[in-house]
N, C-alpha and C positions, 0 to 999 in steps of 0.2 A: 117525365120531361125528356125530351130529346137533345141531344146537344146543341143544338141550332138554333131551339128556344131557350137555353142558358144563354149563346149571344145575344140572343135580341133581349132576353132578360136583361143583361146588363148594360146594354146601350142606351134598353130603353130609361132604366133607373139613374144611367149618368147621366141622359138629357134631361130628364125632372128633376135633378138634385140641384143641377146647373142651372136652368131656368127657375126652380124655387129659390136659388140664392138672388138672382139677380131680381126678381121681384119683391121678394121680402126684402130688399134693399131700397126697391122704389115706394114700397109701402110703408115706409117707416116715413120715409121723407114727405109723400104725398100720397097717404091711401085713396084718397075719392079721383086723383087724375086717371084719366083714361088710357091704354095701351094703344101706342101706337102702329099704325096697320102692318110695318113692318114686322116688330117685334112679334104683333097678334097670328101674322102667317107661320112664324114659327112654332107658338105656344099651341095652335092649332096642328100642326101637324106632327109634331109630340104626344098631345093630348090622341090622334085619330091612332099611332103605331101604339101606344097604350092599351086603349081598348081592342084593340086586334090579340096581343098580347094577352092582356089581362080577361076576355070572354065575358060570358055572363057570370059565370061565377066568381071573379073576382071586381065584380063591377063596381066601383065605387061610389057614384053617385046617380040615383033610379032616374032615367031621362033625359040624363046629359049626355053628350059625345062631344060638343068641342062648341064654341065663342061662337055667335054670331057678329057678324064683323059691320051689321047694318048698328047693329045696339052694342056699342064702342063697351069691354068690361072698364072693370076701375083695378089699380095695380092689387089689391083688395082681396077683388072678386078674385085675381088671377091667384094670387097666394091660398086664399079658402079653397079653392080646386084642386092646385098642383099637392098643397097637403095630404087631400082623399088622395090624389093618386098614388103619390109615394106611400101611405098606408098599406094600401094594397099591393104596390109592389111587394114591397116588404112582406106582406102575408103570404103572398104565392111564393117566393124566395123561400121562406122559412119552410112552409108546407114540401117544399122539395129538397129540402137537405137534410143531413144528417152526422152526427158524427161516427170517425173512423179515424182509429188509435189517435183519438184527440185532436184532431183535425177535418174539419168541417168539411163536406163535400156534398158536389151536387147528386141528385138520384136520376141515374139516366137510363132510361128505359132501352135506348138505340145503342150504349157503347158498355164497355167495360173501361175505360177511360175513369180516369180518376179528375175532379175538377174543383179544386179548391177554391175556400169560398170565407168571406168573415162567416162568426156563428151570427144567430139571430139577433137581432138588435132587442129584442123584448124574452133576452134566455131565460128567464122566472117564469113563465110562459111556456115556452117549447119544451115539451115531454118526449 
């Protein structure tokens, strides 16, 4: 991983964390309502720097790339999504770091640069 794709790693991860908060917020209240076109440009072009991000390999769900904005989702639909993505963020995240002297860092193929990082969220897992 390059250092450049740890920024957009993690920019990309704060804009789905923030956007999955604020729809599991509207899904609780009114899962079947529809996203609004504003909100829906945003969640789409999060969803679009994800998949650039994330490749084939960490694809998360086989088919999708992002809302069509003709077939309104529901706040729902938008939650069921942004969860796969964060998934997989998470798993490409995990898959590129490691620890050192007990502190987590990233693996950067372009630097010697050290880039601290949380450990894995599923560390019973990470070997």
């Amino acid at each position: 991983m390059k250092k450049e794709d740890v920024e957009k790693l993690e920019k990309t991860m704060g804009q789905l964390e923030g956007l999955h908060r604020e729809m599991s917020a509207l899904a609780k209240k009114s899962p079947n309502d529809g996203i609004n076109p504003f909100k829906l440009r945003f969640l789409n072009s999060a969803l679009s720097d994800a998949n650039n991000l994330l490749g084939e390999k960490y694809n998360p769900l086989e088919e999708f790339l992002q809302f069509n904005s003709d077939d309104v989702p529901t706040n729902s639909d938008a939650t069921f999504v942004l969860t796969s993505y964060l998934e997989e963020v998470e798993r490409m995240r995990a898959d590129n770091i490691f620890i050192d002297y007990n502190k987590w860092t990233y693996v950067l193929s372009d630097s010697e640069d050290k880039i601290r990082t949380a450990p894995p969220k599923k560390i019973k897992e990470k070997k």
